[in-house]
C-alpha positions as CSV (number, residue, x, y, z in Angstrom):
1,X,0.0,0.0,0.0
2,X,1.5,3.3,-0.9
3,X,-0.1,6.7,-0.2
4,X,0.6,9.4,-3.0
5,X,0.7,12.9,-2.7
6,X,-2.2,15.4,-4.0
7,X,-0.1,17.7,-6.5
8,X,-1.3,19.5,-8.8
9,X,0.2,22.1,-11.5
10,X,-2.2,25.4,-10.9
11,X,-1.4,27.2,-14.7
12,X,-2.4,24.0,-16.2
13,X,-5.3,24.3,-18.8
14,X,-6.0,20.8,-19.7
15,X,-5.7,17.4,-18.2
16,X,-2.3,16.2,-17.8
17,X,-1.5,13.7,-20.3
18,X,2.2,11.5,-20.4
19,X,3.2,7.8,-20.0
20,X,2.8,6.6,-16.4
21,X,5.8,4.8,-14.6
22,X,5.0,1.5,-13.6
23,X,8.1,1.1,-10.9
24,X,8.9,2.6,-8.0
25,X,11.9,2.7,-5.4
26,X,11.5,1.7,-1.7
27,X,14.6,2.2,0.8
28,X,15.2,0.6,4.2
29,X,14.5,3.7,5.6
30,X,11.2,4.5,4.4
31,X,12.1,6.7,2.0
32,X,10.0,6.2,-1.6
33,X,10.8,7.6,-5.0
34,X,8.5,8.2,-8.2
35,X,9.8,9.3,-11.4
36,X,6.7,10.3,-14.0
37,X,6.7,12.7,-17.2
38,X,3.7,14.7,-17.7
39,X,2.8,16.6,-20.6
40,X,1.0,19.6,-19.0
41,X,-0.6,22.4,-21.3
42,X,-0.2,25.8,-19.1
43,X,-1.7,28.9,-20.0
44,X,1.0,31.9,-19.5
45,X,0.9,35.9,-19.5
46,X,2.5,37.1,-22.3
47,X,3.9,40.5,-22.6
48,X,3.7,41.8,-26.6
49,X,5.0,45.2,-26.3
50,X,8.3,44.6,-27.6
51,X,6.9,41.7,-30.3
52,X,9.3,40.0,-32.4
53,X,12.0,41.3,-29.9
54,X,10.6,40.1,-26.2
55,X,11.1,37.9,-23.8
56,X,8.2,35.8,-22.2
57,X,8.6,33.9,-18.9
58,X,6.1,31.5,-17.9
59,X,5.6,29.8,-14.3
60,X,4.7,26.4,-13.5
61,X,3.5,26.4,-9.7
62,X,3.0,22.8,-7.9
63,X,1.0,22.4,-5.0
64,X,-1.1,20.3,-3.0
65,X,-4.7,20.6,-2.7
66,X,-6.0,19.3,0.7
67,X,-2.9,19.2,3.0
68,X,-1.0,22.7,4.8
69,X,2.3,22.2,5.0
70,X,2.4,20.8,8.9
71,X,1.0,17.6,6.5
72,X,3.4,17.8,3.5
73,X,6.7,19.4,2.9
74,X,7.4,20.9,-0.7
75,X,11.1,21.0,-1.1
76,X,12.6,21.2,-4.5
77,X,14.9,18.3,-5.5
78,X,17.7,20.6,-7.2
79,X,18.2,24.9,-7.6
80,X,18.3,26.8,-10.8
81,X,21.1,26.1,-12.4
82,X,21.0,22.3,-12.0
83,X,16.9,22.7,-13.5
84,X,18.1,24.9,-16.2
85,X,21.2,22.6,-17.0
86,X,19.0,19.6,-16.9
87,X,16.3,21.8,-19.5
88,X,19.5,22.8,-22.2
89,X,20.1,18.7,-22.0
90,X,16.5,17.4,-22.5
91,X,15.6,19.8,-25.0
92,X,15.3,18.4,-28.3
93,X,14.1,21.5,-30.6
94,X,13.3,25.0,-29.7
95,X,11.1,26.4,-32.5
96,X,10.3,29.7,-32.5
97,X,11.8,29.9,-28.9
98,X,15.1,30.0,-27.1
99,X,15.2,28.8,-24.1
100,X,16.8,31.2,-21.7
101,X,16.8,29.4,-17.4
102,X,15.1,28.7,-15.2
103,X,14.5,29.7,-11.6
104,X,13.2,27.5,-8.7
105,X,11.4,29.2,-6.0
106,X,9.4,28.4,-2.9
107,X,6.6,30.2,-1.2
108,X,3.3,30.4,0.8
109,X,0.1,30.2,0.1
110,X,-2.6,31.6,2.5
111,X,-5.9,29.9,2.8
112,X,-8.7,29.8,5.2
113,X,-6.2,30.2,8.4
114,X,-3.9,27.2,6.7
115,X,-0.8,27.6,5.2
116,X,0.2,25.8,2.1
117,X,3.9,25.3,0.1
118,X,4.2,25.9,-3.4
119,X,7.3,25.4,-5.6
120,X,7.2,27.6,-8.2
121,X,9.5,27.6,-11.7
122,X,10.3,30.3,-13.6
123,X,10.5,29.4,-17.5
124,X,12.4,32.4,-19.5
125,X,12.3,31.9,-23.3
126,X,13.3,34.6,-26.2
127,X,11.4,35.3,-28.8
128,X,13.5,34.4,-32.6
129,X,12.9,37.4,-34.1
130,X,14.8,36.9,-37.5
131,X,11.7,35.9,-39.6
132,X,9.1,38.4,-38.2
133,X,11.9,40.9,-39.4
134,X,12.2,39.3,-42.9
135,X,8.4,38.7,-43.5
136,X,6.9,41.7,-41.8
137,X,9.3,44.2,-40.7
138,X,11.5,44.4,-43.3
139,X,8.6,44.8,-46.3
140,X,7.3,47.6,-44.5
141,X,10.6,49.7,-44.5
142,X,10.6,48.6,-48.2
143,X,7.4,50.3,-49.2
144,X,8.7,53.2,-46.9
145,X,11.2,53.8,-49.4
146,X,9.3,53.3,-52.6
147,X,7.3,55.7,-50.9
148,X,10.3,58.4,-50.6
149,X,11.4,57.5,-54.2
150,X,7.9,58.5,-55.6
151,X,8.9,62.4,-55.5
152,X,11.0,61.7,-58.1
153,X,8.6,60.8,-60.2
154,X,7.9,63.5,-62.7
155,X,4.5,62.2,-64.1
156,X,2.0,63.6,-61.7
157,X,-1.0,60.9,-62.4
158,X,1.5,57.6,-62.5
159,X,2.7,59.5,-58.9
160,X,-0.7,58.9,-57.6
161,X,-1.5,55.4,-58.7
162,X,1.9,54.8,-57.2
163,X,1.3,55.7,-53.9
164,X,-2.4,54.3,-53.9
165,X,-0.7,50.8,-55.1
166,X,1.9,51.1,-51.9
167,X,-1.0,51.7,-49.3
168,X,-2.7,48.9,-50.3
169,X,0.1,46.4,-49.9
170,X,0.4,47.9,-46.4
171,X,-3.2,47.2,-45.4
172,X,-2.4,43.4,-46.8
173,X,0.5,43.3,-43.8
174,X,-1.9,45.0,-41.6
175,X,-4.2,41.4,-42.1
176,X,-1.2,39.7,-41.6
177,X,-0.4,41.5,-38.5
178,X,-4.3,41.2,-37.1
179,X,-3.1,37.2,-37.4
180,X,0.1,37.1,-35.7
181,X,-0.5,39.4,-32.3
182,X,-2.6,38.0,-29.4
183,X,-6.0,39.4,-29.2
184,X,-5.9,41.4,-26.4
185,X,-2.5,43.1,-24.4
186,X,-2.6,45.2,-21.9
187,X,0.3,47.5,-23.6
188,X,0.1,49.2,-27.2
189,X,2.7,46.5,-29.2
190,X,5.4,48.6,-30.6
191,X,5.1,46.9,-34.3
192,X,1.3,48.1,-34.5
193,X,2.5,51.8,-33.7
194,X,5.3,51.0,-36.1
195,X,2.4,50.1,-38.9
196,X,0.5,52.3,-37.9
197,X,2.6,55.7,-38.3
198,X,4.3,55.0,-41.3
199,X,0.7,54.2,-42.8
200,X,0.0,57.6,-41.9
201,X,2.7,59.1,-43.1
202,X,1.9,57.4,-46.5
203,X,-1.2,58.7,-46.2
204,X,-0.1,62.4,-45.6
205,X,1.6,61.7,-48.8
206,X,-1.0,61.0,-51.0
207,X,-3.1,63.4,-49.7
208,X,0.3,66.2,-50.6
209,X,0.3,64.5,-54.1
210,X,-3.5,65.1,-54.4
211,X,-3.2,68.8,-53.2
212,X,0.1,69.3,-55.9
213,X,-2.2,68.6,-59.0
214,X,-4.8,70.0,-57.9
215,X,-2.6,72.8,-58.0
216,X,-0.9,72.0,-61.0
217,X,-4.5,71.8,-62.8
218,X,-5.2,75.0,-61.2
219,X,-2.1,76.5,-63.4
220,X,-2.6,75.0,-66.7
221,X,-6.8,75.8,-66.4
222,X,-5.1,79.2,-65.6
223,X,-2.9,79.4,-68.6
224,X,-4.6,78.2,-70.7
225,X,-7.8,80.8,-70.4
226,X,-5.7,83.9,-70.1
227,X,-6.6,86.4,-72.8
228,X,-5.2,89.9,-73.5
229,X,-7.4,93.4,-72.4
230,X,-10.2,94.7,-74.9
231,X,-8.1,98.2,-75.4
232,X,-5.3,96.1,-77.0
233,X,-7.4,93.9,-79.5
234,X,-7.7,94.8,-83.3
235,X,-10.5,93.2,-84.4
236,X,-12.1,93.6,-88.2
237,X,-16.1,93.5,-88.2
238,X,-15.9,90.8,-91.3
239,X,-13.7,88.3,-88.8
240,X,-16.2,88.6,-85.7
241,X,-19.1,86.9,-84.9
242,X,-22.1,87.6,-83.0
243,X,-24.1,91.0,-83.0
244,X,-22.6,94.8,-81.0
245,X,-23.4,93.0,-77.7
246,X,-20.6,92.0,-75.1
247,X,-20.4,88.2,-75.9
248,X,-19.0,88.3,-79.5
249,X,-16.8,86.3,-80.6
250,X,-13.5,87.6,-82.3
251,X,-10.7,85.5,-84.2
252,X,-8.3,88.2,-85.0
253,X,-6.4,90.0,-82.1
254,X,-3.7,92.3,-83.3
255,X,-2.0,93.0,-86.3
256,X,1.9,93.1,-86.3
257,X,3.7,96.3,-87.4
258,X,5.9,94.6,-89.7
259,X,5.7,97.2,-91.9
260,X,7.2,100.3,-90.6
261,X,9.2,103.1,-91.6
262,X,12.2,101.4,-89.8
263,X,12.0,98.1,-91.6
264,X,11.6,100.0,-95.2
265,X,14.7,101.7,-94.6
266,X,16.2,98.7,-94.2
267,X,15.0,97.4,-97.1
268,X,15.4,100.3,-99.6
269,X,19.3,99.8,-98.5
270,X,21.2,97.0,-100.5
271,X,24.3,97.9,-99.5
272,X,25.0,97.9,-95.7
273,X,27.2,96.7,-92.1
274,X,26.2,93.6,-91.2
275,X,26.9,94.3,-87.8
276,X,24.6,97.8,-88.4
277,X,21.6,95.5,-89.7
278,X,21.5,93.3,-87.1
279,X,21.2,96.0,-84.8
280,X,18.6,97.9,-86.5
281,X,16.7,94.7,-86.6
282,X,16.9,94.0,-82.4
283,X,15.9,97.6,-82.5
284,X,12.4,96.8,-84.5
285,X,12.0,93.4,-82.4
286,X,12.0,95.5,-79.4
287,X,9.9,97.9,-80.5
288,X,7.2,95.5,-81.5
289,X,7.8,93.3,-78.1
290,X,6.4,96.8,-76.2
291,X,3.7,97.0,-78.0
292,X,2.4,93.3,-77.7
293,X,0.2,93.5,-74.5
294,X,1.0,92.1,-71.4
295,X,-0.2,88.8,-70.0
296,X,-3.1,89.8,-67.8
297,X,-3.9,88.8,-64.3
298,X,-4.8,84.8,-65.1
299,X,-1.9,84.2,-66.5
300,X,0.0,85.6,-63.7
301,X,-2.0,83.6,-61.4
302,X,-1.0,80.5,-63.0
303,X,2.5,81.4,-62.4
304,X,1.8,81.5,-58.5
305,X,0.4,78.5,-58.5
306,X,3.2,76.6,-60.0
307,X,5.2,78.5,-57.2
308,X,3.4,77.4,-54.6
309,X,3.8,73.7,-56.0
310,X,7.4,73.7,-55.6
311,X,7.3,75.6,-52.3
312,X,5.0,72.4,-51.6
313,X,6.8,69.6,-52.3
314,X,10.2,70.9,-51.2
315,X,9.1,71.7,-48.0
316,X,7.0,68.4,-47.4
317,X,9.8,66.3,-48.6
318,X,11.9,67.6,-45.9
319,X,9.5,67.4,-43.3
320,X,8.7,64.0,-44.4
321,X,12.1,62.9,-44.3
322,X,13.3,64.4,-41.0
323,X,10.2,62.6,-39.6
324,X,10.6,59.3,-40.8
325,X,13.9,59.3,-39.8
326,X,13.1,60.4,-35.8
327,X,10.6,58.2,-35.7
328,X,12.5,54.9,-37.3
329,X,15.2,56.1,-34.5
330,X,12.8,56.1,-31.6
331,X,11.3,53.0,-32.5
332,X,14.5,50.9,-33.5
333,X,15.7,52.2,-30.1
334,X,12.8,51.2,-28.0
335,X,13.3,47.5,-29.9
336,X,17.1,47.0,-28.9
337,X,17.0,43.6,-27.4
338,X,18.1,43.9,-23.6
């Protein structure tokens, strides 16, 4: 007849499961020894703040259920280092995990005026970052650059399908990320703020890029409707259309003084300096570019728009730069692996 102890594993989620062993070892002194492997399914608090750099560490308390300890004494058969020496031996593949120690602990446990021992261990395992990095991380900082490079990209409208394109491959990682965290942390993990700005920041972008040719069409609407004052216009009645009202319609605007006193001198003269023509002739050119009219206030418009485009995009590519790069340093520097 041999009386077993009531232990029990309190993290444990489902019913421990492993191969029973059959023997046991009696001394002359009393003393008995059982040696059995249990599979035991824990659940664990998991800290995600610092996911794929962190560092979990799980406990696995035994205690007994009935019995204070002035019936049973808990008292661990080795200390850390032998338990963690014992773990590096017996374990055959790691996974996602590296198996850092672990710590053996004992303490008390207060219940209805009884006191109970518990040995507790300490589990510490590290998180193998490298393929989060390569499959998530890294494709992000990717996109971040196409999206830098897009400034240089002189057609306005392939610009904007460019950028549209990138955001939607970050909202396909964003899935992907909904998959891999846990559901619920009590901490903001640092990779969804890292998703999460630089989304934004792409987002600021093509919102600038929207605002640029909007601008740009601004311009050329600008340019392209600019006409010269009514004083300046010499229009003949058979090339207009429309009655003596205000909205007529009329296809000739000035005649050039190509013929003028000037020019015929220059003609009537077969023999002359070269050098003396050609400066009789920027003479008449500048003559006849003061009497064109000036560009009227549309067209000078248009000019301040395209102005205000470059003062646009220079100044948010800076700002968009400088940014990135603080932020990239802060959150790099709040992932350094301790």
């Amino acid at each position: 007849m041999l009386w077993k102890p009531d232990l029990y594993v309190l993290e444990t989620a489902e019913k421990e499961d492993g191969p029973l062993n059959p023997f046991l070892y009696i001394t002359h002194d009393g003393n008995v020894t059982m040696e059995d492997d249990h599979k035991i399914v824990s659940t664990c608090t998991m800290n995600v703040h610092k996911f794929p750099f962190d560092t979990q560490t799980c406990h696995i308390t035994v205690s007994s259920i009935n019995h204070s300890d002035k019936e049973i004494k808990l008292v661990p058969a080795s200390n850390s280092s032998k338990a963690t020496q014992v773990a590096r031996e017996s374990i055959l593949t790691q996974g996602e995990w590296v198996f850092l120690n672990i710590s053996v602990s004992m303490e008390k446990d207060h219940y209805e005026g009884q006191t109970f021992d518990r040995i507790k261990y300490t589990i510490s395992v590290k998180r193998m970052p490298l393929m989060h990095f390569i499959n998530f991380q890294l494709p992000i900082l990717f996109f971040l650059i196409l999206d830098l490079a897009s400034f240089f990209i002189p057609d306005r409208g392939e610009k904007l399908c460019f950028k549209v394109t990138v955001l939607l491959g970050i909202s396909v990682l964003l899935l992907i990320l909904n998959d891999i965290l846990p559901s619920k942390s009590n901490r903001c993990p640092l990779i969804a703020t890292y998703v999460i700005v630089i989304f934004s920041f792409m987002l600021l972008s093509l919102l600038e890029t929207i605002l640029v040719i909007y601008l740009i069409n601004m311009s050329s609407e600008q340019d392209t409707k600019w006409v010269q004052r009514p004083e300046d216009l010499n229009c003949e009645t058979d090339k207009c259309k429309g009655d003596s009202s205000d909205d007529h319609i009329c296809y000739s605007v000035m005649e050039a003084p190509l013929e003028t006193p000037m020019l015929k001198e220059i003609y009537s003269k077969e023999k002359m300096n070269d050098m003396h023509l050609l400066q009789m002739i920027l003479e008449e050119l500048q003559t006849i570019k003061q009497t064109l009219p000036p560009l009227t206030l549309k067209a000078q418009t248009g000019q301040k728009y395209l102005g205000m485009v470059k003062c646009i995009n220079r100044l948010f590519f800076v700002v968009y730069l400088i940014s990135i790069s603080l932020f990239l340093g802060f959150i790099f520097r709040e992932w350094k692996v301790e």
